[in-house]
Short mmCIF file of the C-alpha atoms (twelve columns), coordinates in Angstrom:
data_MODEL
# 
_entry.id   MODEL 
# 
loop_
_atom_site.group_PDB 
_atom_site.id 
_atom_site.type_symbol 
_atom_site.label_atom_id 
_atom_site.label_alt_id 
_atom_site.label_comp_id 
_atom_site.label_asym_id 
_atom_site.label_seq_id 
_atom_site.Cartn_x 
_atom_site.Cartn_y 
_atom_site.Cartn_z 
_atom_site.pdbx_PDB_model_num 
ATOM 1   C CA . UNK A 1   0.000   0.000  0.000   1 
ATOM 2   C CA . UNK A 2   1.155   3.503  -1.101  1 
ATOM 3   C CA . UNK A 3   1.835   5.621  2.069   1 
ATOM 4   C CA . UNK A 4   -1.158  8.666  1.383   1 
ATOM 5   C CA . UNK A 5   1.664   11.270 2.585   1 
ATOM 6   C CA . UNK A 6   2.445   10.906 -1.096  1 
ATOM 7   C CA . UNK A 7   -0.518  11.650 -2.414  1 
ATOM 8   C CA . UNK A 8   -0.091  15.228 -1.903  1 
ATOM 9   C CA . UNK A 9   -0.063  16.546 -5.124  1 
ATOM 10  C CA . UNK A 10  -3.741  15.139 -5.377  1 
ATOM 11  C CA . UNK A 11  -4.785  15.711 -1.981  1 
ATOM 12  C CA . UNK A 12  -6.983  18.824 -3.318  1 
ATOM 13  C CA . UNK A 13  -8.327  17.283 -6.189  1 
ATOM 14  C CA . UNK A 14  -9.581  13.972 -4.953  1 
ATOM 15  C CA . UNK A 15  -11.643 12.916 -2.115  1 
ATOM 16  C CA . UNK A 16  -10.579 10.440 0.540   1 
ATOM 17  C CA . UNK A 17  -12.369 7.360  -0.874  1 
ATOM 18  C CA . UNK A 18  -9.846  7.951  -3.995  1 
ATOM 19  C CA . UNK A 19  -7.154  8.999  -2.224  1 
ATOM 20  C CA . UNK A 20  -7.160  5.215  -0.563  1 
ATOM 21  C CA . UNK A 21  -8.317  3.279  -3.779  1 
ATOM 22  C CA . UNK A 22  -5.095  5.157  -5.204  1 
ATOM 23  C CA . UNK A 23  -2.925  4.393  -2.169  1 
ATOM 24  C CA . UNK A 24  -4.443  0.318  -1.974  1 
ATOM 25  C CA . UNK A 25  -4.311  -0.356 -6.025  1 
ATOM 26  C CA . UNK A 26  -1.842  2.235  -7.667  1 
ATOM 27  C CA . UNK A 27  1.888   1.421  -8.659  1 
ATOM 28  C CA . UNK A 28  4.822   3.447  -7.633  1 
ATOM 29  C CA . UNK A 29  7.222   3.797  -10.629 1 
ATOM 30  C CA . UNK A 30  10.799  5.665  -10.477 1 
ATOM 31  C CA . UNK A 31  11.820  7.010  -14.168 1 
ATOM 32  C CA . UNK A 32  15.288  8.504  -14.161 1 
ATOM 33  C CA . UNK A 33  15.438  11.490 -17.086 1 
ATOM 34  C CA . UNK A 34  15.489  10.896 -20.598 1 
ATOM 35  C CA . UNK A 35  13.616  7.199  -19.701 1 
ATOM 36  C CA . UNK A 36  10.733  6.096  -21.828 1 
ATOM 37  C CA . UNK A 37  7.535   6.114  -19.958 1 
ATOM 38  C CA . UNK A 38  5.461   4.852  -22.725 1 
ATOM 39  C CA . UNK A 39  6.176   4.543  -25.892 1 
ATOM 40  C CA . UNK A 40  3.953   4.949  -29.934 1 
ATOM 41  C CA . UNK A 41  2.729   1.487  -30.503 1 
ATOM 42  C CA . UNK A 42  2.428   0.607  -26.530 1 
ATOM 43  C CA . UNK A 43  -0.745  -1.483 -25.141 1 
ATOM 44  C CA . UNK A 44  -1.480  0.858  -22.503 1 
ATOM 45  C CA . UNK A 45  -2.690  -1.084 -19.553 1 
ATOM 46  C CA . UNK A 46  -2.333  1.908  -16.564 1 
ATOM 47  C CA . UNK A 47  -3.224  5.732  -16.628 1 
ATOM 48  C CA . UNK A 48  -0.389  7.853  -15.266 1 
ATOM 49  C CA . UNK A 49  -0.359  10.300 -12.219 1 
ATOM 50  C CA . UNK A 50  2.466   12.265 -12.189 1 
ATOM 51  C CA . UNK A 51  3.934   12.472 -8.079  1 
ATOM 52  C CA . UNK A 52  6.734   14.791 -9.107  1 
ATOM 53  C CA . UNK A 53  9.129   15.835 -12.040 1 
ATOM 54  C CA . UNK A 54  8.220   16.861 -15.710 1 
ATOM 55  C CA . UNK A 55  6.966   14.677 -18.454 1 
ATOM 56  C CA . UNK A 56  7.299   15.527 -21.785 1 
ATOM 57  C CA . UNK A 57  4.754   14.272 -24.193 1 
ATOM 58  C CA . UNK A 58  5.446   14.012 -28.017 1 
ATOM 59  C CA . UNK A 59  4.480   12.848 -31.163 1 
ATOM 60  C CA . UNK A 60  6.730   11.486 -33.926 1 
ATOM 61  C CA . UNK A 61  6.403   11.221 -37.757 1 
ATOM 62  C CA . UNK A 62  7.007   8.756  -40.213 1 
ATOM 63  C CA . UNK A 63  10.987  10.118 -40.574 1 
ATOM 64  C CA . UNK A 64  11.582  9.829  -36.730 1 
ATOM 65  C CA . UNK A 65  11.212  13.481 -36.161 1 
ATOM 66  C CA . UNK A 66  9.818   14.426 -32.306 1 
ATOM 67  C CA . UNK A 67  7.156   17.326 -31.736 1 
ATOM 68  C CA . UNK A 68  6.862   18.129 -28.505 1 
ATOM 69  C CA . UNK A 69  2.819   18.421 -27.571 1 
ATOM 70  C CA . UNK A 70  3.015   19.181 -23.739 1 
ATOM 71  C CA . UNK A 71  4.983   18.774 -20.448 1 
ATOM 72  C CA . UNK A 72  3.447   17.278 -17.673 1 
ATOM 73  C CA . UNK A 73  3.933   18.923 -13.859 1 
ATOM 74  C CA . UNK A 74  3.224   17.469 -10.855 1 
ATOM 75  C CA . UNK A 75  -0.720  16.451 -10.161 1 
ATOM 76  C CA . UNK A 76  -1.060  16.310 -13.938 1 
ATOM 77  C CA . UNK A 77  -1.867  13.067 -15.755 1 
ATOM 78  C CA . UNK A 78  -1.831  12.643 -19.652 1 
ATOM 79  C CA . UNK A 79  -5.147  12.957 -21.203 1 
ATOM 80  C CA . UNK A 80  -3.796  11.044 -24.826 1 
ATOM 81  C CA . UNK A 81  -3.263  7.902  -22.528 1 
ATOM 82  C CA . UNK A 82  -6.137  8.323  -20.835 1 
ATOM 83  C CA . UNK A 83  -8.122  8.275  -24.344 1 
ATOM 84  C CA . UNK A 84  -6.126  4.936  -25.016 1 
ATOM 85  C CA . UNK A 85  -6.657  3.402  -22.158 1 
ATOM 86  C CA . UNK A 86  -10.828 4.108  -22.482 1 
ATOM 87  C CA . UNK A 87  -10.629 3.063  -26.216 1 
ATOM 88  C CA . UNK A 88  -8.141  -0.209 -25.343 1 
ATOM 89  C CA . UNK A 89  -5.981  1.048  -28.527 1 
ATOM 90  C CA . UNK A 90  -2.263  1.389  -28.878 1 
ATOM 91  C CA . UNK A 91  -0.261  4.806  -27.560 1 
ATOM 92  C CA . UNK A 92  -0.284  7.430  -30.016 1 
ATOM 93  C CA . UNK A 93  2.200   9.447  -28.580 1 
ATOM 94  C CA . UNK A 94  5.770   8.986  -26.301 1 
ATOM 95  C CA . UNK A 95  6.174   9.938  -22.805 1 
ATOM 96  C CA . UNK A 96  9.429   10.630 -21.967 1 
ATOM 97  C CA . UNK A 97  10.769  11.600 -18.627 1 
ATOM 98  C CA . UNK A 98  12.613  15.303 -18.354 1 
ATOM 99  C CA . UNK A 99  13.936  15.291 -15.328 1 
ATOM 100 C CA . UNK A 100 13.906  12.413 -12.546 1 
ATOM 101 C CA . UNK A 101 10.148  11.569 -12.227 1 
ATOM 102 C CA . UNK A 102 7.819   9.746  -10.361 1 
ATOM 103 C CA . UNK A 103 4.569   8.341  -11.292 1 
ATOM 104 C CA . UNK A 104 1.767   6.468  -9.984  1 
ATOM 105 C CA . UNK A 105 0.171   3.902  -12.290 1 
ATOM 106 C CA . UNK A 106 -3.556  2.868  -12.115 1 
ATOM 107 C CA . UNK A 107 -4.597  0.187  -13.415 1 
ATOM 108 C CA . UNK A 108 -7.590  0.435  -16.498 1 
ATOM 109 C CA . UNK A 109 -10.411 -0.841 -15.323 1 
ATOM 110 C CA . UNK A 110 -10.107 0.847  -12.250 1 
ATOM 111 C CA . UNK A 111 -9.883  4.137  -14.248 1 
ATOM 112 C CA . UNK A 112 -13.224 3.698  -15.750 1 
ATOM 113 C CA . UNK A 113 -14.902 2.680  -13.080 1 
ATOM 114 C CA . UNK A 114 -13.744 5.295  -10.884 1 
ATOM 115 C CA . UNK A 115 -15.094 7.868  -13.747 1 
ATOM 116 C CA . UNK A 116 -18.000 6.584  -13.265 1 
ATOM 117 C CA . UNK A 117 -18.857 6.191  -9.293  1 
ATOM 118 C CA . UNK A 118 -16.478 9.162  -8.232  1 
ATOM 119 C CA . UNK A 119 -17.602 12.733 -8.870  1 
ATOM 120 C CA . UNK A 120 -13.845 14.324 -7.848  1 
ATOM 121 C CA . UNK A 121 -12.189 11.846 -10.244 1 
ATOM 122 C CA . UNK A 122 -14.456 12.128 -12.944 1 
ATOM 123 C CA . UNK A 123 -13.461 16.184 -12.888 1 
ATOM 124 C CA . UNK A 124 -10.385 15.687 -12.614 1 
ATOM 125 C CA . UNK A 125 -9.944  13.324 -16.150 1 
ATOM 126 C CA . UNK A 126 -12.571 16.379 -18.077 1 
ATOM 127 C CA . UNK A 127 -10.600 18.743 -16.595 1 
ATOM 128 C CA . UNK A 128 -7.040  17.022 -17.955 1 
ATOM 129 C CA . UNK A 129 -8.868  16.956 -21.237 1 
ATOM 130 C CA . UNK A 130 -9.344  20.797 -20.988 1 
ATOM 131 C CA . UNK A 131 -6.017  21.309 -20.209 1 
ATOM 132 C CA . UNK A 132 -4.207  19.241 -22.288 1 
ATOM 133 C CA . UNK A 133 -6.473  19.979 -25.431 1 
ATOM 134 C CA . UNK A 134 -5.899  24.265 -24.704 1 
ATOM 135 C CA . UNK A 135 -2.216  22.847 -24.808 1 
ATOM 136 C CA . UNK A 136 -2.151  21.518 -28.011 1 
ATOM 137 C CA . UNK A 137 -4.312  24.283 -29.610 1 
ATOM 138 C CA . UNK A 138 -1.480  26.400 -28.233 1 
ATOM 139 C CA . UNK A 139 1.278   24.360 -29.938 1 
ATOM 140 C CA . UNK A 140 -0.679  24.717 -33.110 1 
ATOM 141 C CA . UNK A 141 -1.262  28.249 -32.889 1 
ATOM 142 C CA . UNK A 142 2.673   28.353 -31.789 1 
ATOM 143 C CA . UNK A 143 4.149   26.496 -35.044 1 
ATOM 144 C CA . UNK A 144 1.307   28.010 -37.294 1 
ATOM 145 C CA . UNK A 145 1.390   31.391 -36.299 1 
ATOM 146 C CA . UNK A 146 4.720   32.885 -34.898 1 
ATOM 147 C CA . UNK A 147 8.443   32.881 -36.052 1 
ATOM 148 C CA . UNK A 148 11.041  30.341 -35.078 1 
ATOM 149 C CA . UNK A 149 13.062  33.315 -32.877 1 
ATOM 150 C CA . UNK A 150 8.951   33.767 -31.162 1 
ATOM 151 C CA . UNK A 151 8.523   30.066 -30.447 1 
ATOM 152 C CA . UNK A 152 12.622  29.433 -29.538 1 
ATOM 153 C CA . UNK A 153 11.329  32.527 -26.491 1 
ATOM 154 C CA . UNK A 154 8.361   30.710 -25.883 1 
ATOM 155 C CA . UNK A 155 10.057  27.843 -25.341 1 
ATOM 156 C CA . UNK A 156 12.326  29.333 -23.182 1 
ATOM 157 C CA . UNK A 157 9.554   30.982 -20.973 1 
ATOM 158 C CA . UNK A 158 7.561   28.206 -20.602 1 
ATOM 159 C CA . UNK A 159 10.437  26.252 -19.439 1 
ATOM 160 C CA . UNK A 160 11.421  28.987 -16.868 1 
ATOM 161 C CA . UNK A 161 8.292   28.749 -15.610 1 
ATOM 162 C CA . UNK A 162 7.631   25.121 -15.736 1 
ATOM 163 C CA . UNK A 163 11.387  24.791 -13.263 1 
ATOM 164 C CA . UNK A 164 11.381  27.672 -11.483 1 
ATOM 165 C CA . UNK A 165 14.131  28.443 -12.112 1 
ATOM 166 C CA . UNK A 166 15.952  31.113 -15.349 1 
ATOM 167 C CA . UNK A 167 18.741  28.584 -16.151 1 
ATOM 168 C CA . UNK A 168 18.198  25.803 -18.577 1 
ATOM 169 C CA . UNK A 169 20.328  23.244 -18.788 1 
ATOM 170 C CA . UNK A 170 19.872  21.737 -21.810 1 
ATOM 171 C CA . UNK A 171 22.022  20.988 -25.008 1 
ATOM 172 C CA . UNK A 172 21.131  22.985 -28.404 1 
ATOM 173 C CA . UNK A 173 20.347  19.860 -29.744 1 
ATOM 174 C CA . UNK A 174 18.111  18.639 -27.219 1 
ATOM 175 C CA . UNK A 175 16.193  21.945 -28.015 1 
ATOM 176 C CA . UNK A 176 16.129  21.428 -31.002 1 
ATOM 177 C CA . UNK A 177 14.639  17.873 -30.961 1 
ATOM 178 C CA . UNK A 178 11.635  19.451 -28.850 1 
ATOM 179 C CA . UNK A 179 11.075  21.821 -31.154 1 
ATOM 180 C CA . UNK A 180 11.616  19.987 -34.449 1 
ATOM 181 C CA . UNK A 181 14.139  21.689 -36.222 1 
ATOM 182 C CA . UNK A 182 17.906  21.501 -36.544 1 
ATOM 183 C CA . UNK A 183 20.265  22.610 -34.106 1 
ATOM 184 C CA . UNK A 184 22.072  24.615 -36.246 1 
ATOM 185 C CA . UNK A 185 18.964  26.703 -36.456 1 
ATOM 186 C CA . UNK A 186 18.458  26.577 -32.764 1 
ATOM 187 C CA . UNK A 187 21.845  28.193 -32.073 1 
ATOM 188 C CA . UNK A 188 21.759  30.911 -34.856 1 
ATOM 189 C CA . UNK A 189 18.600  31.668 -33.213 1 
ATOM 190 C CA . UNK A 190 19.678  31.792 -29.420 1 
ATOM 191 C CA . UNK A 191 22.859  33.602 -30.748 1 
ATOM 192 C CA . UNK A 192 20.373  36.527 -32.104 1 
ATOM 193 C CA . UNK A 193 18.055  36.192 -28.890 1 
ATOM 194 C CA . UNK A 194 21.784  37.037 -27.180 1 
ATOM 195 C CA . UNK A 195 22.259  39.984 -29.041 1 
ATOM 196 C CA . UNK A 196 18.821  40.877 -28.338 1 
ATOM 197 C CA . UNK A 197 20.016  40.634 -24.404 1 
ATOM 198 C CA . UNK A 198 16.891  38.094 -23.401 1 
ATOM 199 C CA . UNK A 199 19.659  35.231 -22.900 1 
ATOM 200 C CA . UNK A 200 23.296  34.442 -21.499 1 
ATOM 201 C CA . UNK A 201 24.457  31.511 -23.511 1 
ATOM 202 C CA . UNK A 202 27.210  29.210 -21.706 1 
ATOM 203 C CA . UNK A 203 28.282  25.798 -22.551 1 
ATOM 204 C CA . UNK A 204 25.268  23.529 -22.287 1 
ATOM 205 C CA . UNK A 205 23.240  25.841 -20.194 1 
ATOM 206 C CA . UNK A 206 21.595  29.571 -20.647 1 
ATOM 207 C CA . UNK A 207 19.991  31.860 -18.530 1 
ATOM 208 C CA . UNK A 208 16.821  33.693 -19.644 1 
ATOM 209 C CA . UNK A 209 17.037  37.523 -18.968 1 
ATOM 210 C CA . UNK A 210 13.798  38.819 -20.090 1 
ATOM 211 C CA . UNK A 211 11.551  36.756 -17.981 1 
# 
């Protein structure tokens, strides 16, 4: 049985006869970062909650390139697995983790029938559809709308914000990769948002200025 003390990141969102189903049935997992959590193809047979660290969920083409939909905090689950799980099809998507993480796993059935009986779980999965479905329509305005030197920023920001922290340490490729481009393009760009005094490049790290 998971000790409840753990829960916290839930504790607001679910009421106590959750809190315990979660604590009797779910599945602690540790994912160090850069681990696969699940994978495009995957029978999904648990829904994720995420206990702490960051998540990032993408989607991949027929070439292997990554787009990075979302990034999962802390209290968030992931609404695309949650849609698998209900429709008992294969991932469409790969969770990977982006920092150490740790996740509880509940099982399938339990998810659905929980949606069903519990009024604070079943707002908590239509409100992770909201969520995650505004975050998409942002990533689509983001790589329809705006310039790659906008989204690089954006990027940036969100991250800042995601962390707490202004320092990023992450390569120019592994930018890159999130954003689907090259990382040549990447660094011409975060040379120019340098110039523009928004950043402080340094060797595998930066520090956002204009926060």
């Amino acid at each position: 049985m998971i000790n409840q003390e753990l829960l916290t990141p839930f504790k607001y969102q679910f009421d106590a006869p959750i809190i315990k189903s979660i604590s009797t049935y779910g599945i602690i997992k540790h994912f160090r970062k850069d681990d696969i959590i699940m994978d495009i193809g995957q029978d999904l047979t648990h829904v994720p909650l995420l206990l702490n660290g960051n998540i990032k969920v993408l989607r991949e083409d027929h070439n292997g390139n990554e787009l990075l939909l979302y990034v999962l905090e802390s209290g968030d689950t992931c609404s695309m697995s949650l849609t698998c799980c209900m429709d008992k099809s294969s991932s469409k998507i790969r969770a990977v983790a982006d920092k150490d993480s740790t996740v509880i796993m509940i099982p399938n059935d339990l998810m659905s029938t929980w949606f069903h009986t519990n009024e604070s779980w079943r707002n908590f999965i239509l409100q992770s559809y909201q969520i995650r479905f505004n975050e998409m329509l942002e990533t689509i305005d983001t790589l329809a709308f705006m310039k790659m030197d906008e989204r690089l920023f954006k990027y940036l920001k969100d991250h800042v914000k995601l962390n707490a922290s202004e320092t990023i340490s992450k390569t120019h490729q592994e930018i890159a990769e999130d954003l689907n481009t090259s990382r040549v393009v990447v660094s011409r760009v975060l040379k120019q948002l340098e110039n523009e005094g928004k950043i402080i490049l340094s060797r595998n790290k930066l520090e956002v200025l204009n926060f």
